[in-house]
N, C-alpha and C positions, 0 to 999 in steps of 0.2 A: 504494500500500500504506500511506503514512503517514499517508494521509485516512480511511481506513477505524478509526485509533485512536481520531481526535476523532467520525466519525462513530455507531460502534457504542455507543460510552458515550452520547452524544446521544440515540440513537434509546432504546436502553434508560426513561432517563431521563424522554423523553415519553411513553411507553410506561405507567411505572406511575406518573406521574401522570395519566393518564387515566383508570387503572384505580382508582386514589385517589378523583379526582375522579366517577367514576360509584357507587363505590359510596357516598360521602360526599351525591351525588342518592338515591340508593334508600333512606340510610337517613333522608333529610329529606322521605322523601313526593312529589318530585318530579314520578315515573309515575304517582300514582296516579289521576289522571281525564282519562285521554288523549281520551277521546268527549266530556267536556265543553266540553276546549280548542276541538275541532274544529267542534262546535258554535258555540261562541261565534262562531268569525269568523263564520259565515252568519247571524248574528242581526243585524235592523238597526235599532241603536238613534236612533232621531230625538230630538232636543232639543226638548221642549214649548217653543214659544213663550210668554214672560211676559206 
């Protein structure tokens, strides 16, 4: 019962900082071109030789 005091405040805690933190992504544009991320990995970029 007495882990449950340090736990609950804890869990809270990361809780809305994550909620912070996402919407601190949404409002810096983060989401906004999830098809182009996905894209990029499959693109294969070769280094021209000098």
């Amino acid at each position: 019962m007495s882990g449950l005091v340090i736990l609950i405040p804890v869990a809270l805690f990361m809780g809305i900082c994550g909620l912070a933190f996402f919407f601190w992504a949404m409002r810096h544009d983060q989401f906004e071109d999830l098809d182009g991320a996905a894209q990029r990995v499959l693109i294969d970029e070769e280094d021209e030789p000098s």
